[in-house]
N, C-alpha and C positions, 0 to 999 in steps of 0.2 A: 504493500500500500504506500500511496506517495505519501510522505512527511508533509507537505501538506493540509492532509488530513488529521491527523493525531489530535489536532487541537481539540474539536467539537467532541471526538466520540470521549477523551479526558476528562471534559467539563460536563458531559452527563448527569456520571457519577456524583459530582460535586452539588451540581444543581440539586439532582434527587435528596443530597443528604441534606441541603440547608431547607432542604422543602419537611424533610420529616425532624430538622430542629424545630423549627418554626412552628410542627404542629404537636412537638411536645411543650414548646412555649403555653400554647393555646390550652392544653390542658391543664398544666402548673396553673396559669390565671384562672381557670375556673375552678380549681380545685382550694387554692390559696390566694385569692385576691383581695380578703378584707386585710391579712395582715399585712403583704406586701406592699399594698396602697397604704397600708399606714405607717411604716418603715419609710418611705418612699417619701413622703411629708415630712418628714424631719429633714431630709438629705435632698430637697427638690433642686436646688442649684449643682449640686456634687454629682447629684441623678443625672441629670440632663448634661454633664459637662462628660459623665463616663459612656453616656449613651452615645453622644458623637462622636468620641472618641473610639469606642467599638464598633460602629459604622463604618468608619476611616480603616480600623484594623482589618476588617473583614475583608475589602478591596485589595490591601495590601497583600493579606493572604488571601488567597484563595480558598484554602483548607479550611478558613476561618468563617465563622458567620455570629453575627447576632441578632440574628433573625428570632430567636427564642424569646429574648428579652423585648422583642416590640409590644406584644400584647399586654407585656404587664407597663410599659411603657405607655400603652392608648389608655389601659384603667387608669390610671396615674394622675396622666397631666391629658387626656382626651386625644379625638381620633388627628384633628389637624394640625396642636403641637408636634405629638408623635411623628405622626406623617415629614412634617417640616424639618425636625432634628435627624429624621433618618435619611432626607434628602442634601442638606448640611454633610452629614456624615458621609456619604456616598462623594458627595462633592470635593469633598478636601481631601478624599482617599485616594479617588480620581487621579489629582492634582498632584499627590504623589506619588502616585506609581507610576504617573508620568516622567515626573523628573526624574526619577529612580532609573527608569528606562531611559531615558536622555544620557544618564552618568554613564551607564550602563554599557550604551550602546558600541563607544568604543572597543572595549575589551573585548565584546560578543565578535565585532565584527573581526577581529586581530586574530581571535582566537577560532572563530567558527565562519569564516564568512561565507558559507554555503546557505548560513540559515536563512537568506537573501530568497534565495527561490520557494520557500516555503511560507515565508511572511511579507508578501509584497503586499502588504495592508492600503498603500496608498491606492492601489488600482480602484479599490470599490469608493474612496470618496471622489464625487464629481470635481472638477478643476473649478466651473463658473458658481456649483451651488453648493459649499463646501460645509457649513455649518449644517443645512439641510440634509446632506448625506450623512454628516457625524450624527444626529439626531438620530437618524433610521435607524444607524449601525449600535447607537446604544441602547436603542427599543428593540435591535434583533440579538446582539451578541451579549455574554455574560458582563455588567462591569465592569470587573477586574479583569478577564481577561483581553477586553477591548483597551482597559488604560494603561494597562503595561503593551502592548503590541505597538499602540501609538506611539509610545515614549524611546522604543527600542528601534521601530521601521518609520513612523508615521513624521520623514523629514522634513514636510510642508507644515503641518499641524504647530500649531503652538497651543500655550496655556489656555490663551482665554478661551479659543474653540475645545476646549477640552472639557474647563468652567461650564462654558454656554450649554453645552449639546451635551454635557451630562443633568444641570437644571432641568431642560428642560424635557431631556427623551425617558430620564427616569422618572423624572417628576408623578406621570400617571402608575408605576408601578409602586413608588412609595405611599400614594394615596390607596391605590388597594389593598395592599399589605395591611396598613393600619385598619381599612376599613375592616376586614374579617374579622376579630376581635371583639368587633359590633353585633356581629352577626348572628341568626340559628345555630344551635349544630349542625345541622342538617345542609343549612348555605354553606356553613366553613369547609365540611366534608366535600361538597361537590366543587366548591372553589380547589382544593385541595388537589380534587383530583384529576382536574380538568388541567391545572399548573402542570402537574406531572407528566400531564398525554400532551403539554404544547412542550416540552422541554424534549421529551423522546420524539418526536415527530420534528422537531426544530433538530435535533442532532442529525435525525437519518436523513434529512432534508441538505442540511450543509456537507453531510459525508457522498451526498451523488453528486455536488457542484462543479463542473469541470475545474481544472486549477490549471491557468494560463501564464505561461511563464512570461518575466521581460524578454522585450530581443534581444538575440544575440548571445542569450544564457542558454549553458548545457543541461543536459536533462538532470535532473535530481536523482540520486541515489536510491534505490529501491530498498526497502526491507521487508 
């Protein structure tokens, strides 16, 4: 399979697990949410500063999520702080993994520079409508692994389109996250499960995608 590919069917995995944190979150809240909201009230500034800051961690890693901690985040402080701190959080994480991958990117290429034909990330953003492509690509691809990819290949990109087009393509997935916690059990269950069939269906989608090299470059290595 071309390297290329590796990326989507990795992030699966990863997707699937921060979907079943998220819905052992759900349960802890319902299970323990009078004392948690009441622990939460003594600490609401310390709350909210470690909330975004595990936001931001989550991006950085991948492995990571705090996805668990949003629901007890929405009883808390409600559905559109919550929402707000965890799109903050996604924001600044962003903006991280970017530079990271900026620092980064020398070494990679010194050291690896084949990994060129596998992450030509810039092909899918438009040349004239570039912000509007970054948007899509953050409503289609994982966060994290969209803002490290940027920071490492995406030579045109800078910060503030990173800023912008993660505000505003995550935006509607932080406001549903939060909103589930609102929810039936019944709506959380099929929200739940519906996430899960677009994440599988969104991998095997990206793993048929032809993968079109620059010109000029030799075929990529198989394994």
């Amino acid at each position: 399979m071309n390297a290329s590919h590796r990326r989507p069917a990795s992030s699966l995995p990863l997707g699937l697990w921060a979907l079943a944190l998220f819905a052992l979150g759900l349960w802890l809240t319902r299970r323990f949410e009078a004392p948690l909201v009441h622990e939460l009230a003594h600490w609401q500034a310390l709350g909210e500063v470690a909330f975004v800051a595990s936001s931001a961690l989550a991006v950085l890693l991948p492995a990571a999520s705090n996805l668990p901690l949003l629901p007890i985040a929405v009883a808390a402080w409600g559905t559109l702080p919550a929402a707000a701190l965890l799109l903050l959080g996604w924001t600044i994480g962003s903006l991280l993994a970017f530079g990271l991958g900026r620092k980064a990117r020398p070494f990679v290429l010194r050291h690896w520079p084949s990994v060129l034909l596998a992450a030509d990330i810039e092909r899918l953003v438009h040349p004239q409508r570039r912000l509007r492509s970054l948007v899509v690509l953050r409503m289609t691809f994982p966060v994290d692994v969209l803002s490290h990819a940027l920071g490492l290949f995406g030579q045109a990109t800078t910060a503030r389109e990173v800023a912008l087009s993660t505000l505003i393509g995550a935006a509607p997935f932080a406001l549903l996250f939060a909103l589930v916690p609102t929810m039936s059990l019944t709506l959380q269950a099929l929200v739940l499960v519906l996430t899960g069939a677009a994440f599988v269906l969104h991998a095997r989608w990206m793993l048929r995608r032809p993968f079109s090299r620059p010109p000029g470059t030799p075929p990529a290595a198989c394994s």
